[in-house]
N, C-alpha and C positions, 0 to 999 in steps of 0.2 A: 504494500500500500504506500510506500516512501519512495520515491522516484529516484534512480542512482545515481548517477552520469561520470565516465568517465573521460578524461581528458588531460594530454600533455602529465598526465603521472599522476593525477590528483583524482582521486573521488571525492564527489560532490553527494550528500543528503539535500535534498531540499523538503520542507515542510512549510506547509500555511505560506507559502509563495514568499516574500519580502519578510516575513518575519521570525524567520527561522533557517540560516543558512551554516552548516558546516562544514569544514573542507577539513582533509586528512591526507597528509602528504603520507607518500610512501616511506619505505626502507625502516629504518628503526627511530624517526624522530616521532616525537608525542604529538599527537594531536592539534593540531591547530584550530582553532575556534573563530571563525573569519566575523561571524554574525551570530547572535545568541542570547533572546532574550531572557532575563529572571525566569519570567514564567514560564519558558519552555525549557529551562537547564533541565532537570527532572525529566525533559524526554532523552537527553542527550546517548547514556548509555544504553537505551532501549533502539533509539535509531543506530547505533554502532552495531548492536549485535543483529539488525536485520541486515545492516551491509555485511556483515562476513558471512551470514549465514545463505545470502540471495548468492556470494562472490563464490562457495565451497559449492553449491545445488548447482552452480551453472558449468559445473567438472572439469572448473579450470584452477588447478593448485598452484599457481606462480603469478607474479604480474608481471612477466613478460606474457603468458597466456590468455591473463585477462585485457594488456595491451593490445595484442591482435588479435583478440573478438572484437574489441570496439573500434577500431580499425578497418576489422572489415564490415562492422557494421556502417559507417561512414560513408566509406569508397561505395558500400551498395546503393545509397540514398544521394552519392553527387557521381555516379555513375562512370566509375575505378574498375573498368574489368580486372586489368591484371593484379589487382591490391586485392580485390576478393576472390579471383581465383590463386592467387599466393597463400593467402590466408586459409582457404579452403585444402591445400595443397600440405600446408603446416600442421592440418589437423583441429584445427578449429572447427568445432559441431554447426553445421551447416541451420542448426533451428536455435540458436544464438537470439537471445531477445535483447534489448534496450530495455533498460530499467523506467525509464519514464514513463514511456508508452505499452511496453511489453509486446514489441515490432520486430518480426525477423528483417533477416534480409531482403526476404522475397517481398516483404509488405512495404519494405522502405524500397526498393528497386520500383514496383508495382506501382507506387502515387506517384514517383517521380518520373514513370515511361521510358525504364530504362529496359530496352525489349532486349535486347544482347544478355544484358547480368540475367534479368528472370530467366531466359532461354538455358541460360548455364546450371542458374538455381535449381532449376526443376528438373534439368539432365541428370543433375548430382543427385536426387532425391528430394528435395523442399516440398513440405506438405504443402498443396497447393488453397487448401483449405483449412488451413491456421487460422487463431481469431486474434485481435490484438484485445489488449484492455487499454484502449485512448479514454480519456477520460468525458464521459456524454455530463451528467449532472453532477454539481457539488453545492457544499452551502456556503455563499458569502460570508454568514456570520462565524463559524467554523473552521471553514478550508477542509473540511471534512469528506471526501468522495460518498456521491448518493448512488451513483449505476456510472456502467463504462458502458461502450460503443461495443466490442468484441467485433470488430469488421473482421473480413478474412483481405487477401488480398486483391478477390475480384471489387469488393466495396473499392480499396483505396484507389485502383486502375481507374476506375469510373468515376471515383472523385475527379481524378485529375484529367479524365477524357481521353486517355490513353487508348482508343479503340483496339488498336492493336495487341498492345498487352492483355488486354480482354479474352480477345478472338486466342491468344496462345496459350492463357488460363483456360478458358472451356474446353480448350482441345485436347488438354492436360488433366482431366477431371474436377475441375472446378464445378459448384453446383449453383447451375444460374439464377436460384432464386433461393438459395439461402438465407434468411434474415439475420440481423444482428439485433442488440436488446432493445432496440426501438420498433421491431420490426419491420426496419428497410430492407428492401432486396436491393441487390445490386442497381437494375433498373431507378428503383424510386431514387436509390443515392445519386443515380444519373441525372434522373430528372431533375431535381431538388437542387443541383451544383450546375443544374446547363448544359450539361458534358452532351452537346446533342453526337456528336459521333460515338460513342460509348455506347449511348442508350439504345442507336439505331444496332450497334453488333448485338446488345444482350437481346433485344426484340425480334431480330434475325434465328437468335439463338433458343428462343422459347418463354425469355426473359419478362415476368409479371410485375403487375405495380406494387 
């Protein structure tokens, strides 16, 4: 439920958006406390032990390993063939999520219409029917998460109008009318964002509102 981020060596906690930030350098130095208010010190050791316990569940015991998961997760969403087939090459689990959103590669490839990397993802195995947890509702007075989205990767393709991408997910077993927890299908997410090339492949393809 604590969103991770890793970057240039540092893992990031974020909670409650601006008002609760932590940074933790690597190697053996203590903790760093960038941002952190009284009232949420008391979360602090709690948010620590979900980051080691999210970092040990994602089966990568080093942070050179946890370096190039996030890496390639990157290169798959600014569209890096050789960084994510390098990474994939290395041994990095190809269903690698982002802490934030809980997005593989194929889902961050998939909104940005990067048809080459999906094409690879899914050669290699990439469930094509992953769901992410983006975050759909939360409470202002809180920051507390109420429901996520759980798209898979044909939602994010058609977020972003990627017909193409589309048309190579269905053909890969993707299920064109999947809903997520709002009960969007692919389609409606089409409709709903514009995407009219998207929504004409998923309608081609049997795709419902």
């Amino acid at each position: 439920k604590h969103p991770i981020r890793v970057k240039t060596g540092r893992i990031f906690l974020t909670q409650y958006s601006e008002r609760c930030i932590v940074a933790l350098v690597g190697g053996n130095s203590l903790p760093q406390v960038k941002r952190l208010s009284k009232y949420y010190m008391k979360q602090f050791f709690s948010f620590l032990k979900i980051a080691v316990a999210g970092l040990l569940l994602s089966g990568l015991s080093s942070c050179e390993g946890i370096r190039m998961k996030f890496a390639m997760l990157e290169a798959a969403e600014n569209g890096d063939y050789q960084t994510v087939q390098s990474m994939l090459d290395k041994g990095i689990p190809i269903e690698s999520r982002r802490g934030r959103d809980w997005r593989t590669a194929l889902h961050l490839a998939a909104v940005e219409g990067h048809y080459g990397i999906c094409k690879m993802l899914i050669e290699r195995g990439a469930d094509v029917n992953v769901e992410d947890k983006s975050v759909c509702w939360y409470s202002t007075k809180t920051g507390q998460v109420k429901s996520y989205w759980y798209d898979t990767p044909l939602h994010l393709a058609a977020v972003g109008n990627h017909a193409d991408v589309c048309q190579l997910l269905i053909n890969n077993g993707a299920i064109v009318n999947r809903k997520n927890s709002e009960g969007w299908t692919p389609l409606r997410t089409a409709i709903e964002h514009g995407s009219e090339s998207a929504a004409r492949v998923l309608i081609q393809n049997g795709g419902s509102y």
